[in-house]
C-alpha positions in Angstrom: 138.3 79.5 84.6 138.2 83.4 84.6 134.6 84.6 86.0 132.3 84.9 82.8 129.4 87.9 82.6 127.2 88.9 79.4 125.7 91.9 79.0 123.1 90.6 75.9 121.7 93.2 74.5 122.3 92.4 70.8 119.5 91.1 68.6 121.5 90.7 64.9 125.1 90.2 63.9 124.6 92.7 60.9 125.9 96.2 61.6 123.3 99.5 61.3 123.5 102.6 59.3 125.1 104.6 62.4 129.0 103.3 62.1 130.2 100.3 63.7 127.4 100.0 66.3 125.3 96.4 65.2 121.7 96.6 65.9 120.5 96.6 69.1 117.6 97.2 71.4 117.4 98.7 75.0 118.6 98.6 77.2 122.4 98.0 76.5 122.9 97.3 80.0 119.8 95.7 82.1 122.1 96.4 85.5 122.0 99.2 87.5 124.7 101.4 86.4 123.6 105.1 87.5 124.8 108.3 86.1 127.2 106.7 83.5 129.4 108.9 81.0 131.0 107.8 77.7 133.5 108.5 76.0 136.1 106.7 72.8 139.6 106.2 72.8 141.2 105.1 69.4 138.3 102.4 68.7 137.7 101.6 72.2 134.7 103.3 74.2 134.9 103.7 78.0 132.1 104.1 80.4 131.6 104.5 84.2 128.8 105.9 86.3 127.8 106.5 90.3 129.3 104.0 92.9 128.1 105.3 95.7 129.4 103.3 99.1 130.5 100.1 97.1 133.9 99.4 96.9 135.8 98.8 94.2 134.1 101.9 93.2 134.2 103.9 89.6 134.2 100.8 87.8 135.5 100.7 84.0 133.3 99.1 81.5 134.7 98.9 78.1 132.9 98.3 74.6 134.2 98.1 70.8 130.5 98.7 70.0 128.6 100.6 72.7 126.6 97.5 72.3 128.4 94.9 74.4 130.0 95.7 78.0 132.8 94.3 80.3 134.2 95.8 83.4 138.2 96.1 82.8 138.9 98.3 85.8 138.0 100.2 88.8 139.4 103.6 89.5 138.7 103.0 93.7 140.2 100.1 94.8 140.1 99.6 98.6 139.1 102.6 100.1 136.2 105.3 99.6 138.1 108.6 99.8 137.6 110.6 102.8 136.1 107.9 104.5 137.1 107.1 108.1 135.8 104.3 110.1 131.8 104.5 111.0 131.1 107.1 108.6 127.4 107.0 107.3 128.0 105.4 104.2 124.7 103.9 102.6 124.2 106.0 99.6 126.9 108.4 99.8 130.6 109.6 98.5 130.5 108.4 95.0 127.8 110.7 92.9 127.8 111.2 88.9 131.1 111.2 88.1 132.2 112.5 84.6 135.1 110.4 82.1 137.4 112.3 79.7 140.9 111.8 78.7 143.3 114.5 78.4 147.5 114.7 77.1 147.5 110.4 77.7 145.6 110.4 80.9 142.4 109.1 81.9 140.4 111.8 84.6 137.1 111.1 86.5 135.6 114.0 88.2 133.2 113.3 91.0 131.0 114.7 93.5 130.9 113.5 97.1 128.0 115.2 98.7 129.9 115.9 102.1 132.9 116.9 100.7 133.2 118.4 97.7 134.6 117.5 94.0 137.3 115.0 93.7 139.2 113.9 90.8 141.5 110.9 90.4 143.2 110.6 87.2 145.4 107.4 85.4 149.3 108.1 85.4 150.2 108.8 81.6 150.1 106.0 79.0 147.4 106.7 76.8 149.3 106.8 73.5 148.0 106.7 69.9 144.9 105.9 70.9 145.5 102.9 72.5 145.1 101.9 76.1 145.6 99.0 78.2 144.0 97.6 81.7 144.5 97.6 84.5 145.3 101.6 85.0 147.4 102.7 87.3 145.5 105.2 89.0 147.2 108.2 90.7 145.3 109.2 94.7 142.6 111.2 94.7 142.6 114.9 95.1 140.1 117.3 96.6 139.8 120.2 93.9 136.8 121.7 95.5 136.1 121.3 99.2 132.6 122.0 100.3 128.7 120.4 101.0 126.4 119.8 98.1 128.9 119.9 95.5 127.6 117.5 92.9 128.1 116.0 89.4 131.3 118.1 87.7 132.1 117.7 84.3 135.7 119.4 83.2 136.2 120.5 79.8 140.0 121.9 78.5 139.5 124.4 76.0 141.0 125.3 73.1 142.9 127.9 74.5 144.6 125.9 77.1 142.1 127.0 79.7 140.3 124.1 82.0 136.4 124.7 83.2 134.5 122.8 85.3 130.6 123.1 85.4 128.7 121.3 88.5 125.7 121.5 90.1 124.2 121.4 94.3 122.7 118.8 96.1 119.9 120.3 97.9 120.0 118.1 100.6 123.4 119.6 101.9 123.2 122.9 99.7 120.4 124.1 100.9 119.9 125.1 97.2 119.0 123.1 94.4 118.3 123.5 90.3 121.1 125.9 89.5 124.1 125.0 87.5 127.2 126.4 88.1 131.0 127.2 86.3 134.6 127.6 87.6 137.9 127.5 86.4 140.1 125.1 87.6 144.3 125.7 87.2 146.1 124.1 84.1 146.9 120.7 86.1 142.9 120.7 86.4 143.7 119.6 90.3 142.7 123.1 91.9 140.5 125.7 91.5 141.6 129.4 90.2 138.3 130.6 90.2 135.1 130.3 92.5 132.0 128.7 91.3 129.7 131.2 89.9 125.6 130.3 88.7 125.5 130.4 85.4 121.7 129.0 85.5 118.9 128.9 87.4 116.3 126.3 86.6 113.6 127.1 89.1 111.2 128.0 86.8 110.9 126.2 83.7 113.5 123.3 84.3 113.4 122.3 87.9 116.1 119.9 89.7 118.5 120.4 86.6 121.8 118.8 87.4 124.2 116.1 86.3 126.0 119.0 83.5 128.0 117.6 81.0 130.1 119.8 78.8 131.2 120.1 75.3 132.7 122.2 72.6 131.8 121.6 68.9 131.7 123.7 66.4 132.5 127.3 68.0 129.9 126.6 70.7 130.0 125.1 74.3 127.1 122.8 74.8 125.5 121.5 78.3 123.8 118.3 78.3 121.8 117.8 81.8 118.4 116.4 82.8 115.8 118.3 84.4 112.4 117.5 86.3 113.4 114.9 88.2 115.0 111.1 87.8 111.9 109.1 87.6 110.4 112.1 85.5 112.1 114.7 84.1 113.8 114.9 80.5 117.2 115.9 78.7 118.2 119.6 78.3 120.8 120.8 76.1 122.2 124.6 76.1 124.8 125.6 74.2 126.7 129.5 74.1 129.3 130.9 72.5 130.7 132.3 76.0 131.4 129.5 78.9 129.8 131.8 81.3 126.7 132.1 79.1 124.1 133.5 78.6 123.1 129.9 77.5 120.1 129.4 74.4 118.7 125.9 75.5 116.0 123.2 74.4 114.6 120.0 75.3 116.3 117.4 73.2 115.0 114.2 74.4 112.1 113.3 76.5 109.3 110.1 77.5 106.9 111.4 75.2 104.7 108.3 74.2 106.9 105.6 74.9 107.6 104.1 78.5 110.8 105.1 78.7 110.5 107.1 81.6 113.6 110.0 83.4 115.2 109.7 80.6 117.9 110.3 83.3 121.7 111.6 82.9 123.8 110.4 80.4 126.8 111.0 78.1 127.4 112.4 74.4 130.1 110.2 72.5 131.0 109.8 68.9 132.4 107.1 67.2 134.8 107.0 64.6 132.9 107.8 61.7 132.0 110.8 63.4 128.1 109.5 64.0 126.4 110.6 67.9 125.3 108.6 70.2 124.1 109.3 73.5 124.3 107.1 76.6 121.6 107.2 79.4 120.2 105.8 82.7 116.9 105.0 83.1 115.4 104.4 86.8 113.0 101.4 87.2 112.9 100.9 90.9 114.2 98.0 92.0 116.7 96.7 89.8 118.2 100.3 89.7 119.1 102.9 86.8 119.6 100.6 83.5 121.4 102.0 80.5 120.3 103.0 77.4 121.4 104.5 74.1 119.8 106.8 71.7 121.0 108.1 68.5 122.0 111.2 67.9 121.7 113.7 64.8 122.9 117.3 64.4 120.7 119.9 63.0 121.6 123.3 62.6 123.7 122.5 65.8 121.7 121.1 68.0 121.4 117.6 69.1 118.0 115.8 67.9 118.0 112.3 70.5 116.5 109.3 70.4 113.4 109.0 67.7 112.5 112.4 67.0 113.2 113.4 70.5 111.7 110.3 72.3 113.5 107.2 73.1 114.3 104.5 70.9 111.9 101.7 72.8 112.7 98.1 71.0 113.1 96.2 74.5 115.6 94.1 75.1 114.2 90.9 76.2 117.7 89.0 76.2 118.2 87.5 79.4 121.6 88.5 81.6 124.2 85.4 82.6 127.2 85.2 84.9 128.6 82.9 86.6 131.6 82.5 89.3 134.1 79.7 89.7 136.3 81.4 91.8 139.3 80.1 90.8 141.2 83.2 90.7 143.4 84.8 93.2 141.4 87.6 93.6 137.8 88.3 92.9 136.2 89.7 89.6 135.4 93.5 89.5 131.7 93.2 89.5 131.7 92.2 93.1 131.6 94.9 95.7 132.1 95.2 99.3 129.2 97.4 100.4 131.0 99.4 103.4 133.1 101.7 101.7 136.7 100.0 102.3 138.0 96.1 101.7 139.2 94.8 104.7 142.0 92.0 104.1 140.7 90.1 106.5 137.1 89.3 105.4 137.5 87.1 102.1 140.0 84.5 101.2 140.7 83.6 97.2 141.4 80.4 98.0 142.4 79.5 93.9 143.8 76.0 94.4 140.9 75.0 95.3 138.5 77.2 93.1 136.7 78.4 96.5 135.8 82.1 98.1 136.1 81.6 101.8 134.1 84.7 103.8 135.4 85.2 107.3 132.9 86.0 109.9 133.1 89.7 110.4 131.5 92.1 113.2 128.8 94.2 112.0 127.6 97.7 112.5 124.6 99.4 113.2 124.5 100.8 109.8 124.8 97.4 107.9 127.5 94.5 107.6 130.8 96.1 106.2 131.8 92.9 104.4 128.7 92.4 102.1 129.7 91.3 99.1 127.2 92.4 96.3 126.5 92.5 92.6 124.2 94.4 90.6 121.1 92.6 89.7 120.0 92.6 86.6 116.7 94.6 85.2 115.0 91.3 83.9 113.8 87.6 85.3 116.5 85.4 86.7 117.6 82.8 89.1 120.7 83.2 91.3 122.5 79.8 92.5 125.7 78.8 95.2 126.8 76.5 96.2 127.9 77.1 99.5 128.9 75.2 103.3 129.0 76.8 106.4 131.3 76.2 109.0 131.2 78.3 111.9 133.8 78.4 115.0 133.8 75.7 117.4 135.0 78.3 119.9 131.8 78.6 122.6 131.8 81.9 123.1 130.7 82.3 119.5 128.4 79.8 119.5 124.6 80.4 118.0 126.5 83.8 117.0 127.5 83.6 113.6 125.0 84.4 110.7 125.8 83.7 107.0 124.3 83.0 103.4 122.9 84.2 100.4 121.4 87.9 100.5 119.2 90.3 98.6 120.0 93.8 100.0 117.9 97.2 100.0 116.2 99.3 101.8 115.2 96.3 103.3 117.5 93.1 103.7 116.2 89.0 102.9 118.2 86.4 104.1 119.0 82.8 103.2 121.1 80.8 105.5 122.8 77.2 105.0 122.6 74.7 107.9 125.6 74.9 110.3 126.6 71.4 109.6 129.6 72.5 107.2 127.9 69.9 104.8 127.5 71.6 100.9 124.5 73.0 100.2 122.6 74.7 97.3 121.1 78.0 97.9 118.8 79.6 95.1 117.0 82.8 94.6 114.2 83.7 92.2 113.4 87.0 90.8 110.8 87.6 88.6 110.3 91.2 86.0 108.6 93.0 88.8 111.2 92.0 91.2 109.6 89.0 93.7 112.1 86.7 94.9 111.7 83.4 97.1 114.2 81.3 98.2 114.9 77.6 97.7 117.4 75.2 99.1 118.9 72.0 98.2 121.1 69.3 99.5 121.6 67.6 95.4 121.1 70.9 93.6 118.1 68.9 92.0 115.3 68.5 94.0 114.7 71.9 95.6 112.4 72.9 98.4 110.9 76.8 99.0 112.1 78.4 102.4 110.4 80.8 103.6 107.6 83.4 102.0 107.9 85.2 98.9 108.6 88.8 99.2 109.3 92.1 96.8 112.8 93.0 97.0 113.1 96.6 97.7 115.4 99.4 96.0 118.7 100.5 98.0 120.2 104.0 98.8 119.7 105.9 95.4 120.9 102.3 93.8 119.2 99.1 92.9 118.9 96.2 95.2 121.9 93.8 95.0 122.4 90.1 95.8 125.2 88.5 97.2 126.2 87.0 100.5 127.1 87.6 104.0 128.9 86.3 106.9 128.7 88.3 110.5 128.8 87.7 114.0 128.1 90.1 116.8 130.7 89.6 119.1 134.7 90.0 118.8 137.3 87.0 119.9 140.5 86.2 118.6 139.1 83.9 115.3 136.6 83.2 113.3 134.1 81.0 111.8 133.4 80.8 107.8 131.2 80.3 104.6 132.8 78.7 101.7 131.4 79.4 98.2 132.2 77.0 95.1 130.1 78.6 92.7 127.5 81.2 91.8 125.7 81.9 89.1 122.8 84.4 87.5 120.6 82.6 84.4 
C-alpha cells in the first residue's frame, strides 16, 4: 500500500461563488510549508515553498482545488546545491523560492543566503496545459553569485524581455528592507544587467522582502510583506515602468482577527479568471501554515482576504498519515535533515513492507541521516512500530543510539530497548505543542517515559518528528532500527 497523507481542510462538498474552489476554512495546509508560491497549469495548481537544509528539497504539492494538497515531486533530490561536506546547514540554502512556468517548462528561482540566486528549471514537456509527475529536472544554475541575495521572483515580459526582482538578507548583506530589479538574458540563466534598488522600505515598510511580480493589465505589480514575519502585513505596488517609481498600498493585514504575519505568499487565478492569494502564517512551533484569501480587483488593485483582513473560519479538521513502507523508495514528505541522502543510511526493504535505518556517525552540527516530517499545526498522536538491533561487534557496543525524535532548536528523544524485540513507540502533541512519550510492548497498554516537555521551533522552520539512528564511532558495519509502520492521527 502506497503511503497515504490528508491535508483536511474542507468543511462542505458544495462548491463557493469563487470558481471551482469548495468551501473551506484556514488553514488549507496545517503543516509547515514556508514561503510557498502558487501558480495553475491547465486545471492543475502547483505550489512549493522554503526547504531550507532538508533534502528532498523544493517539494511539489499539487491541488485541482487549492483546497486539497499532495506532494507529486521534489525539484532537489539528493543533494543541496553548493553544499560540500560539513557545511553549516541548519536553516540555510533553500530560502523563498518563486514557481512560474515559461515556453513548456517549470522554473523555481531561489535564494541561498551564502551564495546567491539559483534557478533549476523541468526539461520541456509542459504541453497544452497538461503536465505529468515526476519532472525531470535539469541541474541547478547560479544566475547571480553573491551574500544576502534572497527571495527572486522572474517575470518574462511581453516584449520578450526577462526581470528578476529580489531582495537582501541582512544577516549577510549588511543591508536589509530594500527591493531590488535586474535583468536576466533571454535563457533567464544569467544576468545582463546588475541589480539596482528600486525601493527602500526603511521608513514606512520596514523588512520588506519576499517580491513577487506580475503584469496585468498594462501594469507590473509587486506583492511582498513588510514589518516582519510574526508581524508585519501584505504590500502591493504596482508601476507602469519595471524600474518604477512604484504607487503602493497595504492590501491585506491582521487587523482584528488572529491571523497574525500575514507572511509571504503567492497571487494565482483560476480558470474562471477569479484571485486567490496563497499565504504562510508563522505560529511557532509547528512552523509557517498556509492559508488562502480571496482576492477581488478594484480599479486595479488587489483587495485580500475580508475587506483587507484575513478570512479567519479555523480549520479544526484533524491531519492523518500513515506509512507502510512497502515501497521501494520512501514517500516525498520525508526528509533527510543534512542537506544530501547518503545511500547508505536507509534501506526500502519492500518485500517485507519495512524501512531499515543504518547506524550513521554524527556531527557536531546534528545527525546527517535524520529522517523528518513536518508536523502538523493541530493535536495529534504519532505511532511506530519499531525494533532495534544494534551490532554485536564490541567495539560498538553501548554506542549506538536510535528511536523516535521530535527535532528543534532543541532535540527529545525516545529510544526502543536493544533487545531487537518489536516495540511501540508513541508521541503526543497537544495545540500548544507539549509532547510526552509512551511505550508499548502490545501497542495496547501503554506506559509514559519520561517528562512532558514543549517542543521547540527549528532553524526558521517548524519542529519535525521522525527518527534517528547514530553512533559515534566508525568500523567497518553497522547496527540498525527497523520500522513497520508509522502513523500521525
Amino acid at each position: 500500500m502506497r503511503p497515504l497523507f490528508f491535508f483536511c481542510a474542507c468543511v462542505a462538498a458544495c462548491f463557493s461563488l469563487f470558481g471551482a474552489v469548495p468551501e473551506y476554512a484556514n488553514p488549507v495546509l496545517p503543516l509547515d510549508y514556508s514561503d510557498p508560491d502558487v501558480i495553475r497549469i491547465g486545471d492543475t495548481y502547483l505550489m512549493t515553498s522554503s526547504s531550507f537544509n532538508n533534502v528532498p528539497g523544493l517539494q511539489i504539492l499539487v491541488s485541482e482545488d487549492l483546497v486539497h494538497w499532495r506532494i507529486a515531486d521534489a525539484a532537489i533530490r539528493h543533494r543541496l546545491p553548493g553544499y560540500e561536506q560539513g557545511d553549516k546547514v541548519l536553516g540555510n540554502f533553500v530560502w523563498a523560492p518563486s514557481l512560474r512556468e515559461h515556453d513548456g517548462r517549470l522554473y523555481i528561482f531561489y535564494g541561498d543566503p551564502d551564495r546567491g540566486i539559483y534557478c533549476i528549471r523541468t526539461q520541456k514537456g509542459i504541453t497544452d496545459g497538461t503536465i505529468s509527475f515526476p519532472l525531470t529536472w535539469e541541474d541547478p544554475v547560479l544566475v547571480m553569485p553573491g551574500k544576502g541575495l534572497i527571495d527572486p521572483c522572474p517575470l518574462w515580459d511581453d516584449d520578450g524581455r526577462v526581470w528578476l526582482v529580489h531582495a537582501l538578507a541582512g544577516s549577510r548583506a549588511g543591508l536589509k528592507s530594500v527591493l531590488l530589479m535586474a535583468e536576466l538574458n533571454a535563457d533567464a540563466m544569467s544576468v545582463k544587467t546588475p541589480s539596482r534598488i528600486i525601493f527602500d522600505g526603511h521608513e514606512g515598510q520596514p523588512t520588506c522582502e519576499g517580491p513577487k511580480l506580475y503584469r496585468r493589465n498594462g501594469y507590473y505589480y509587486i506583492m511582498h510583506p513588510a514589518g516582519g514575519v510574526a508581524t508585519g502585513w501584505q504590500v502591493v505596488q504596482r508601476s507602469r515602468n519595471i524600474y518604477g517609481p512604484y504607487e503602493r498600498r497595504v492590501t491585506l493585514q491582521q487587523g482584528r482577527t488572529d491571523v497574525n504575519g500575514p507572511h509571504q505568499g503567492g497571487w494565482v487565478e483560476t480558470p474562471e479568471g477569479r484571485s486567490w492569494f496563497v499565504h504562510f502564517q508563522d505560529v511557532g512551533v509547528a512552523g509557517r501554515i498556509v492559508h488562502l484569501q480571496p482576492v477581488q480587483w478594484i480599479d486595479d488593485w488587489p483587495v485580500m482576504g475580508r475587506n483587507g483582513e484575513p478570512v479567519t473560519k479555523r480549520n479544526t479538521h484533524r491531519f492523518t498519515r500513515r506509512d507502510d513502507f512497502d515501497s521501494t523508495a520512501l514517500a516525498l514528505h520525508w526528509q533527510w535533515a543534512g542537506g544530501y541522502i547518503d545511500p547508505k543510511w536507509s534501506f526500502c526493504d519492500a518485500e517485507n513492507g519495512i524501512l531499515r535505518l543504518y547506524s550513521a556517525p554524527a556531527t557536531e552540527e546534528l545527525m546527517p541521516n535524520m529522517l523528518l516530517q513536518k508536523i502538523p499545526a493541530t493535536a495529534f498522536t504519532a505511532t511506530a512500530k519499531v525494533r532495534f538491533m544494534p551490532s554485536k561487534d564490541k567495539r560498538l557496543l553501548g554506542d549506538e543510539r536510535a528511536g523516535l525524535i521530535v527535532f528543534g532548536r532543541k532535540v527529545f528523544m525516545l529510544e526502543p530497548p536493544c533487545t531487537g524485540e518489536w516495540t511501540y513507540l508513541r508521541l503526543t502533541m497537544d495545540e500548544h505543542q507539549r509532547g510526552r512519550f509512551y511505550t508499548s510492548s502490545d501497542g495496547k497498554k501503554w506506559t509514559p517515559a519520561g517528562e512532558p516537555f514543549q517542543a521547540e521551533k527549528g532553524y526558521w522552520t517548524g519542529a519535525q518528528v521522525g527518527f534517528f539512528c547514530t553512533r559515534t564511532k566508525t568500523i567497518n558495519d553497522s547496527g540498525w532500527m527497523d520500522i513497520d509502520w508509522f502513523e500521525i492521527l
